[in-house]
Each structure stands twice: as structure tokens, then as C-alpha cells.
VOPAGU-2260 file (C-alpha; in pm, 1 decimal, decimal comma):
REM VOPAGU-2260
SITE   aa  ch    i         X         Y         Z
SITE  UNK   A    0    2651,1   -3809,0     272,2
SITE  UNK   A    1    2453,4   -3532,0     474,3
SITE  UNK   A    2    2478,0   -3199,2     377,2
SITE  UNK   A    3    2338,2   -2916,3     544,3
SITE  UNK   A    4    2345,3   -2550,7     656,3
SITE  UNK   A    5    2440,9   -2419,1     977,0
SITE  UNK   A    6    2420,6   -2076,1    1182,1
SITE  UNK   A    7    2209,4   -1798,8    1274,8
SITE  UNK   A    8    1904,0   -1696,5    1004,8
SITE  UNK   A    9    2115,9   -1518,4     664,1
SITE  UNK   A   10    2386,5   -1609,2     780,6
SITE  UNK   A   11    2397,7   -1970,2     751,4
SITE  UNK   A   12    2735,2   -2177,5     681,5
SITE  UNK   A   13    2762,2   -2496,0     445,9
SITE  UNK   A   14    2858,0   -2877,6     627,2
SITE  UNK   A   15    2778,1   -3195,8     624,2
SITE  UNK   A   16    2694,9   -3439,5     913,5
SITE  UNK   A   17    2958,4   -3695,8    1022,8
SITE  UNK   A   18    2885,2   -4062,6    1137,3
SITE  UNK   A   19    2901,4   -3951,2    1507,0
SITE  UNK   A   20    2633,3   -3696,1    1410,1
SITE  UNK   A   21    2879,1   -3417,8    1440,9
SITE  UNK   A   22    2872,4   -3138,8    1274,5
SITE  UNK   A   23    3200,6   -3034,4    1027,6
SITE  UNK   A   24    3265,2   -2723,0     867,8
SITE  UNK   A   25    3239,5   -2719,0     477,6
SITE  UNK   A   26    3294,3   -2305,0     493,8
SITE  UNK   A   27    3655,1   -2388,7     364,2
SITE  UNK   A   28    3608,6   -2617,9      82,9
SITE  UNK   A   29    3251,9   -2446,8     -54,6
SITE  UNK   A   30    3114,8   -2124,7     -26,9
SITE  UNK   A   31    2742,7   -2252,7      25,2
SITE  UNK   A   32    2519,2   -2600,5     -28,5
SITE  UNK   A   33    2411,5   -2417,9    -379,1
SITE  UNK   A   34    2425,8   -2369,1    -736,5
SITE  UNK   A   35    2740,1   -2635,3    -880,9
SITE  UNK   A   36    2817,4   -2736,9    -558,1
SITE  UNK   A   37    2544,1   -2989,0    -636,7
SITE  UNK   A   38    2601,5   -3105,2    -966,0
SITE  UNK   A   39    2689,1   -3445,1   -1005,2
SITE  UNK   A   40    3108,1   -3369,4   -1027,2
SITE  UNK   A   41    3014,9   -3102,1    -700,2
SITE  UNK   A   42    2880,4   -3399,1    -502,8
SITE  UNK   A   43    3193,4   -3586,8    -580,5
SITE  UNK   A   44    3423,8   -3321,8    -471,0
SITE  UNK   A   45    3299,4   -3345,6    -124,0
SITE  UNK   A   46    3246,6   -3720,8    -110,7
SITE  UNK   A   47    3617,7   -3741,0    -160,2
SITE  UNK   A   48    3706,9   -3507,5     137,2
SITE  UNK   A   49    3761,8   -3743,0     487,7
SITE  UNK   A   50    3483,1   -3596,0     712,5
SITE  UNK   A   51    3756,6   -3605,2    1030,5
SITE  UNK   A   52    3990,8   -3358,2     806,7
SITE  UNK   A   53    3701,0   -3055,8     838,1
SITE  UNK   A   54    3701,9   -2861,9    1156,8
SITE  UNK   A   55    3429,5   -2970,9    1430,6
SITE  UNK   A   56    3166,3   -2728,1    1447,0
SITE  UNK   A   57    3056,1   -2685,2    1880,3
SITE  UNK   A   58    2694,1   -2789,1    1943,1
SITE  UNK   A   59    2472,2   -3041,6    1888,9
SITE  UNK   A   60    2243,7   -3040,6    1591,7
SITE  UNK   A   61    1861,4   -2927,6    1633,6
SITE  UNK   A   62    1891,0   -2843,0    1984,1
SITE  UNK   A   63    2167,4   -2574,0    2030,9
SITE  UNK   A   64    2295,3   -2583,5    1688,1
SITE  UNK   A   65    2038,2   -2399,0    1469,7
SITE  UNK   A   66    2031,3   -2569,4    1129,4
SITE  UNK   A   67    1904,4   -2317,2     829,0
SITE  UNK   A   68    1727,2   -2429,1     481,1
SITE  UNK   A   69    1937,4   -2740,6     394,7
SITE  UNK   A   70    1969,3   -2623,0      13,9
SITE  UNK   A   71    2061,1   -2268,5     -23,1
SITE  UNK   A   72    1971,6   -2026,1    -309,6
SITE  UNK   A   73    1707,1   -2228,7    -402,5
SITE  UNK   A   74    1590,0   -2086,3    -740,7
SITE  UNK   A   75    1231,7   -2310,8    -772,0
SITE  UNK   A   76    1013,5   -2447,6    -531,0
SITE  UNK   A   77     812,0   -2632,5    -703,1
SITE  UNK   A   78     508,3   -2898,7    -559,8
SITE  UNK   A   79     308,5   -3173,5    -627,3
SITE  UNK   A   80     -76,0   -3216,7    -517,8
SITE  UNK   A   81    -247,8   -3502,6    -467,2
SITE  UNK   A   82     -14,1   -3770,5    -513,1
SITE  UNK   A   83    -152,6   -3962,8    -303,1
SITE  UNK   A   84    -444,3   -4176,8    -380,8
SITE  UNK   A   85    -556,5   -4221,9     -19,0
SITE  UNK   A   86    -477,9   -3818,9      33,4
SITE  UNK   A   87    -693,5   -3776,1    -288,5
SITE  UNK   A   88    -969,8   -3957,5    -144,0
SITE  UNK   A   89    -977,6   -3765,1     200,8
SITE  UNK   A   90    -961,2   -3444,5      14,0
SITE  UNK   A   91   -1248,6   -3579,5    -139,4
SITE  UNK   A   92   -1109,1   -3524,3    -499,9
SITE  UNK   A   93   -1006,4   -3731,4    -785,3
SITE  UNK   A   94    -695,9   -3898,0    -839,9
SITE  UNK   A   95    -469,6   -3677,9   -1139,7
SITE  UNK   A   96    -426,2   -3782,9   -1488,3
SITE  UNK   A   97     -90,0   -3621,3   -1446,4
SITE  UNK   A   98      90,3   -3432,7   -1190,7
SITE  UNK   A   99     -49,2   -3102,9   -1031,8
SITE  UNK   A  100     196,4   -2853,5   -1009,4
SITE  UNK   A  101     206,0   -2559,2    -842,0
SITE  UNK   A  102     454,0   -2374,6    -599,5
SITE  UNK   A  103     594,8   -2241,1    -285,0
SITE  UNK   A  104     767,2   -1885,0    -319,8
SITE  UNK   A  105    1127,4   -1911,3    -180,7
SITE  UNK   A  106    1037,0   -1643,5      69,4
SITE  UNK   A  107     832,6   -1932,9     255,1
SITE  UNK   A  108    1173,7   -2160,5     251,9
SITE  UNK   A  109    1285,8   -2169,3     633,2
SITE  UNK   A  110    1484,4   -2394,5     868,8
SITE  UNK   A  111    1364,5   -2750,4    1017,8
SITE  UNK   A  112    1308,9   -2616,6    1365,4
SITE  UNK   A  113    1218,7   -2255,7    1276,7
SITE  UNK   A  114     874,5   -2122,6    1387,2
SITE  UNK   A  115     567,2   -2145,7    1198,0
SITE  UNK   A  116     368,4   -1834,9    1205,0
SITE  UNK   A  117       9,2   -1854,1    1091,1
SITE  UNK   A  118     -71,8   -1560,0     870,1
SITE  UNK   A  119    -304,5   -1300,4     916,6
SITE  UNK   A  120    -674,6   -1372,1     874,9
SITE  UNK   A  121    -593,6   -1748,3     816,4
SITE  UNK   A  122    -900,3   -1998,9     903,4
SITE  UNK   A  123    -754,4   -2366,5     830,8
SITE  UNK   A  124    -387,8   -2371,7     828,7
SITE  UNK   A  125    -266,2   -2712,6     805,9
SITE  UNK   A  126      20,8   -2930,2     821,4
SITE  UNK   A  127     177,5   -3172,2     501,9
SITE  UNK   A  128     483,1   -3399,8     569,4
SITE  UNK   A  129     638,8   -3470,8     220,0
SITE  UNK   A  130     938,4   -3616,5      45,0
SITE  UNK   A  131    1162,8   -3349,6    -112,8
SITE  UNK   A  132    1363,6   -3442,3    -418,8
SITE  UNK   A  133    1679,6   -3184,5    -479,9
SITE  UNK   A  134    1790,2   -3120,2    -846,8
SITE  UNK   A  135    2189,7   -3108,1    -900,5
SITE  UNK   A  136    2242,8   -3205,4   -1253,0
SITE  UNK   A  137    2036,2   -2911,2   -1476,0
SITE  UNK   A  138    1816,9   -3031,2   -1785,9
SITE  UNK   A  139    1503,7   -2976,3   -1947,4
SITE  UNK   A  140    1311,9   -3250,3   -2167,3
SITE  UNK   A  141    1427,8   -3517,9   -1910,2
SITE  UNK   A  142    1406,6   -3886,0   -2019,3
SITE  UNK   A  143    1237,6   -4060,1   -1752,0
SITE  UNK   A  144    1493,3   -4339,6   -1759,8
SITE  UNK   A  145    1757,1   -4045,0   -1695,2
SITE  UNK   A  146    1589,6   -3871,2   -1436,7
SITE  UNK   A  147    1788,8   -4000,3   -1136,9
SITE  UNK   A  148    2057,0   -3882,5   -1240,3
SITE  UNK   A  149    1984,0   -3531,4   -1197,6
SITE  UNK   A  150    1892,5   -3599,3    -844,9
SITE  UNK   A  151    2147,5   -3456,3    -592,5
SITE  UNK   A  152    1947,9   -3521,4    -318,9
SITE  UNK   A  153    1642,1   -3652,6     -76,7
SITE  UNK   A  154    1474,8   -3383,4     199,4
SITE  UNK   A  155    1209,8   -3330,2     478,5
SITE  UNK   A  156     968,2   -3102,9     363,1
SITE  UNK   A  157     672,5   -2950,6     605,8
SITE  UNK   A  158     426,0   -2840,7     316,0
SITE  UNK   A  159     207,2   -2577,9     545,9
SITE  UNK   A  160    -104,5   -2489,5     379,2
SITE  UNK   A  161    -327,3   -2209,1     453,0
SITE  UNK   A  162    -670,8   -2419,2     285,9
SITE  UNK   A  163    -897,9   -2115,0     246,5
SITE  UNK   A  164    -645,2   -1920,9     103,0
SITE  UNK   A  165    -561,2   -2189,0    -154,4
SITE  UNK   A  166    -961,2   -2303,1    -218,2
SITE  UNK   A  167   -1173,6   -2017,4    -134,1
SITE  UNK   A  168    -987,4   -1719,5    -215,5
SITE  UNK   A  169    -970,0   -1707,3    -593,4
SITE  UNK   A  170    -695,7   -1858,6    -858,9
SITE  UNK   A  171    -441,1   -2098,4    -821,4
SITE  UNK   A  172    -377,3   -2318,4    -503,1
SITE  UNK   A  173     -41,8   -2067,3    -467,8
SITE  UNK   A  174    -229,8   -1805,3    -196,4
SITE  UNK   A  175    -211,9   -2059,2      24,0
SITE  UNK   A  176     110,0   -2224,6     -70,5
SITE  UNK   A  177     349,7   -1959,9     -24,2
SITE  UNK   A  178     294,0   -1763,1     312,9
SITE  UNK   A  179     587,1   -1697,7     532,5
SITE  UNK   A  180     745,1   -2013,2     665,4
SITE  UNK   A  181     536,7   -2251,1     539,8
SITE  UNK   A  182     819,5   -2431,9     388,8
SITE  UNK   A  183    1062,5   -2540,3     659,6
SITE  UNK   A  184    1315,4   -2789,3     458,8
SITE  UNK   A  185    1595,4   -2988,2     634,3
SITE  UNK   A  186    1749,6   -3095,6     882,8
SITE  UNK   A  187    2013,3   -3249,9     571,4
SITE  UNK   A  188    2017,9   -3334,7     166,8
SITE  UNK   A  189    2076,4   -3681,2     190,3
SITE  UNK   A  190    2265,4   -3795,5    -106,5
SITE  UNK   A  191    2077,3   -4098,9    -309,3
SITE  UNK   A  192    2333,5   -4364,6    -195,8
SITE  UNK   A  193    2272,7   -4315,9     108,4
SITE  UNK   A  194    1835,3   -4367,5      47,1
SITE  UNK   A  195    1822,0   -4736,2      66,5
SITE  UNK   A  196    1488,0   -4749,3    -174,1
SITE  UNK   A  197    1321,5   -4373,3    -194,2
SITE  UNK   A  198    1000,5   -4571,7    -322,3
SITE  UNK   A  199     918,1   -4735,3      37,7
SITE  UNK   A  200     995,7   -4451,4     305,5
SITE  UNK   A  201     818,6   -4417,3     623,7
SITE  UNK   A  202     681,0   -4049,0     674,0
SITE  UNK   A  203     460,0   -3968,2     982,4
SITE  UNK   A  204     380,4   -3626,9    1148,0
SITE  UNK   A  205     237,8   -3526,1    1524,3
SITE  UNK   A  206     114,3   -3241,0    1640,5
SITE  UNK   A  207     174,1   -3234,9    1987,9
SITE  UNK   A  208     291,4   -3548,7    2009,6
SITE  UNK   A  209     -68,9   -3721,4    1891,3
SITE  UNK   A  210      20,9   -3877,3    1543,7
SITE  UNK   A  211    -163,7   -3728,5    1262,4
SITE  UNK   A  212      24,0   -3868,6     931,6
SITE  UNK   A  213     146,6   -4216,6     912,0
SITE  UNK   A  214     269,1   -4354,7     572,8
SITE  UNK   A  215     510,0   -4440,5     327,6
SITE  UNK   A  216     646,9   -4289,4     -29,6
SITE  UNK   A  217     556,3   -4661,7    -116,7
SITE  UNK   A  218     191,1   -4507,2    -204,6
SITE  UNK   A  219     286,0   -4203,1    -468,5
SITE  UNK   A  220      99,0   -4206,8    -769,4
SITE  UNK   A  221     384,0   -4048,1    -963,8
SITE  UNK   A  222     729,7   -4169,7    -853,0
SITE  UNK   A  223    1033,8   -3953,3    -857,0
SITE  UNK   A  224    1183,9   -4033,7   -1179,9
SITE  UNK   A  225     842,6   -3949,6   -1347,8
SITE  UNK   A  226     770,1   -3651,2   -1155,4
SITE  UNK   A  227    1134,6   -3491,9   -1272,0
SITE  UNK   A  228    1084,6   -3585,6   -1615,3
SITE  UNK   A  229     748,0   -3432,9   -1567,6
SITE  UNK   A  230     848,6   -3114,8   -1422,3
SITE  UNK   A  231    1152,7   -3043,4   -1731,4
SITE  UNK   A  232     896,3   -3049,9   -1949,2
SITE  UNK   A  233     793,4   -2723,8   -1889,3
SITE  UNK   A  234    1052,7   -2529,2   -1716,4
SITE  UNK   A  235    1494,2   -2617,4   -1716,8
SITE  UNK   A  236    1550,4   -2778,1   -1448,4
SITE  UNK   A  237    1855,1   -2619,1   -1241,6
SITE  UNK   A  238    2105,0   -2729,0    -966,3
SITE  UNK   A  239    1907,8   -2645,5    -636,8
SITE  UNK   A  240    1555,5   -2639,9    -735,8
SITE  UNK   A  241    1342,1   -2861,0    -526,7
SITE  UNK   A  242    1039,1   -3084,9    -569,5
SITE  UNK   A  243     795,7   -3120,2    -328,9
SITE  UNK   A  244     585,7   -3442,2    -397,3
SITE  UNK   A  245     315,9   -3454,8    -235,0
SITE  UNK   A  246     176,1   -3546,0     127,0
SITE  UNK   A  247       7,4   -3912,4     240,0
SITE  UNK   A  248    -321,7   -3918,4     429,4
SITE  UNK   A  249    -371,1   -3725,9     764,9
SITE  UNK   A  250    -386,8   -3372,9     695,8
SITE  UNK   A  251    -632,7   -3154,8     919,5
SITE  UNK   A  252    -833,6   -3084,4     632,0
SITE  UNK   A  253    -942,1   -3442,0     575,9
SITE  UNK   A  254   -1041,4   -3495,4     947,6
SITE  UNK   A  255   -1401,0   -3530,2    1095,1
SITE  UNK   A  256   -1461,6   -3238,8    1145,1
SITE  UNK   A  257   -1175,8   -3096,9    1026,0
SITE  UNK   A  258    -858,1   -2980,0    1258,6
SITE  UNK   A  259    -642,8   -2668,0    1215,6
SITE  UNK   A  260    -367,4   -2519,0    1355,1
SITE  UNK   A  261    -410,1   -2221,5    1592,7
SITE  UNK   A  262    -117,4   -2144,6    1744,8
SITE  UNK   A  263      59,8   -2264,1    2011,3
SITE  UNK   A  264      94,1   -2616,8    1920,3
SITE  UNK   A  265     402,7   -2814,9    1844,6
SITE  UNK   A  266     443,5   -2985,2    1489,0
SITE  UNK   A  267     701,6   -3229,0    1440,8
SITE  UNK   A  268     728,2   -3490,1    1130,2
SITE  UNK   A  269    1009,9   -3696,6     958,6
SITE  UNK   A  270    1086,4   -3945,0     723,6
SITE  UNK   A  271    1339,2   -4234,4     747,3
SITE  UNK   A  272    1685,4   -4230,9     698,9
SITE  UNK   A  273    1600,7   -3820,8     603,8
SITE  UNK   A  274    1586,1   -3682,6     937,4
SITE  UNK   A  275    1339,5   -3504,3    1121,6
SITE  UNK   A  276    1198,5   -3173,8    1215,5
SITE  UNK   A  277    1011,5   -3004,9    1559,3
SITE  UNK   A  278     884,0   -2658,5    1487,7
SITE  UNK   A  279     654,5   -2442,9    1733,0
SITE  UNK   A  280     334,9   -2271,9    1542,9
SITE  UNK   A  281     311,0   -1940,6    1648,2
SITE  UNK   A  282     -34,9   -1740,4    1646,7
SITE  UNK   A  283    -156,3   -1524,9    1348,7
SITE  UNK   A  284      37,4   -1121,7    1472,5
């Protein structure tokens, strides 16, 4: 199943994607995809509705149907670094122990196709494809062997990174994390039956249509079920909160010499079977 979010920016109504790749209404049935709607008995209430019984919504899907945030109310954003070992290694830094975290502030959450806008006095924005895992069943302490089970979901995440921001200016990575959408998320949640093996996914990213990223979840350092256990040991883990885990090889800071975005360009990226997104970068105002 394929949820999603649908309408104009605020505004946006819950529905899933049919096997036609029509949209149907879910506005009906749920009040948002949020909150219990994707707990494990949520996700079985609408895998039990007949997709043909919702009404058709008009339009066709990222290109004159605007699709919003494909999880809404998202309480915690949270990320992985490095999780790579051949993103490590173009970063130039080591491979982790154990997982980085750090986060994204939900104010950077935006829709698949929505603009980027490069912030003010940024010098090396940059560009991360990356596999986003969706919580629905809430825990903390999570036993590894467990940990799927409080998955609700798979996601396209567009990790945008302002790099001096997060290296040069002081503190945590999180300055450069966080800025205005730099978290477009979408087009769908794609529910784990439907994610033939989440461990061998093809990701890739262009920017204007020249391939930049070009790889596979097959190369995480810290799987999924590890990185939720992980995460629940220090914070509850809660029905909407999304992981971010952490970008393959490709990124503009690892280039020679390096590449940035400066507005104007055209960045789109996907993963298989989990959709895909086109977004225009807009200039810093």
C-alpha cells in the first residue's frame, strides 16, 4: 500500500495510490496520514478498505497533482551520518562505532516536488538521497529482533545540507541540517510488504539530469532494524517519527573540487519501488 498526502501547502488531504497510479481520497475514512493512523492495527484498517470504493481524486500525481509531506505531524526527524562506508571515505572521515545521530527540525519537512531554497549566506549546499524508515508502532528500549515491527513504512528522503553551516559554523552538524526545505519527503509511505528486500534498494540522484549518486541500501553500515533499536534507546519512539539513514557516495562535498548548488538547477533522486522526486533549487533571497 501507498499512502500519501495530497493538496495545496497546509492544507494537504490523506490517500493512498491505487494500482493504476490514481489517486483516491482517504479524507473520509482518516483525518490525516498521522499519529494512530499508523500503528500497526491503523495500517490494517486501510489495507482492508477496496481502493475502487474511495472517491477518485482529478489529476495526475507529481505533475498537476501537488503531493505534500507523505507523513503528516511528524513529531521527530531524526538522521543518520555516515552510514555509508564509501560516503565515509569521500567525506574523508572514519567509519562510526555506532550510529551518528542528529536531526532535521520539522520546519525543514516539505513536499517531493516543492522548491529548494538555498538559505541566506550559504557557501556549499548540497544534495543527499536517503532511505527513510517511518515509525507506526511506539516503543522505547527496542529489541533489535523486534524492530520491524514498529516500522509502518519506507520513504524518499532529499537530505539537503548546508556543509559550512554544519562543519564550520560551531556545534552540532544541526545548523546545517535543518534550514527551510531541506527535507522534502515523499512522493508515498510504502508499507513493508510491499519493499521486496529494504537491504538491496537502488538509490541514485541527478542534478540536471547528470547523475551524481548511484547506489544501493545494500551498502549501510547499520541496517534498519539496528538503527531503530538504536534510536529507542535514547528517546520513545512514536507513530510518525522518521529516520533518515544516511546517504551513499556522490554528494557535492566529496567531489574534485567540490560541487554545490547555486540556484537554478534541477535536483531529482529516487529509490526503487519508493518513488521519486524532481524539485527546482531556488537562489539564496
Amino acid at each position: 500500500m501507498k499512502l500519501l498526502r495530497y493538496g495545496p501547502k497546509g492544507s494537504e488531504k490523506p490517500g493512498l495510490l491505487d494500482d493504476e497510479g490514481q489517486v483516491r481520497d482517504l479524507s473520509g475514512t482518516v483525518a490525516d496520514i498521522a499519529g494512530d493512523v499508523l500503528t500497526p492495527g491503523g495500517i490494517a484498517r486501510l489495507k482492508g478498505i477496496d481502493p475502487a470504493s474511495l472517491p477518485k481524486v482529478e489529476g495526475t500525481p507529481q505533475e498537476d497533482l501537488r503531493l505534500g509531506p507523505c507523513v503528516g505531524q511528524i513529531g521527530k526527524f531524526i538522521c543518520i551520518g555516515l552510514n555509508y562506508a564509501d560516503h565515509a571515505a569521500e567525506a574523508g572521515m572514519p567509519i562510526p562505532e555506532e550510529p551518528i545521530i542528529f536531526n532535521k527540525w520539522t520546519s525543514a519537512i516539505c513536499g517531493p516536488n516543492d522548491d529548494i531554497q538555498i538559505p541566506r549566506n550559504s557557501l556549499r549546499t548540497d544534495w543527499e538521497v536517503e532511505l527513510g524508515v517511518v515509525i507506526g508502532k511506539p516503543g522505547v528500549y527496542i529489541d533489535e529482533a523486534e524492530a520491524m515491527d514498529h516500522v509502518a513504512g519506507f520513504c524518499v528522503i532529499n537530505d539537503v545540507s548546508e556543509r559550512d553551516f554544519q562543519l564550520n559554523r560551531a556545534g552540532t552538524w544541526d545548523k546545517g541540517k535543518g534550514c527551510d526545505t531541506f527535507g522534502p519527503t515523499g512522493p508515498w509511505l510504502v508499507t513493508p510488504d510491499e519493499v521486496a528486500d529494504v537491504d538491496a534498494l537502488h538509490m541514485w540522484l541527478d542534478v540536471d539530469g547528470e547523475r551524481m549518486q548511484d547506489g544501493s541500501t545494500a551498502t549501510l553500515v547499520f541496517k534498519v532494524p539496528h538503527l531503530v533499536s538504536y534510536c529507542s534507546r535514547f528517546m520513545s519512539l512514536q507513530p510518525g517519527d522518521v529516520i533518515s539513514t544516511g546517504t551513499p557516495p556522490g554528494v557535492g562535498m566529496g567531489m574534485t573540487p567540490p560541487r554545490y548548488l547555486k540556484g537554478g538547477e534541477t535536483v531529482s533522486l529516487g529509490i526503487e519501488g519508493l518513488g521519486t522526486q524532481k524539485s527546482r533549487v531556488l537562489p539564496a533571497g
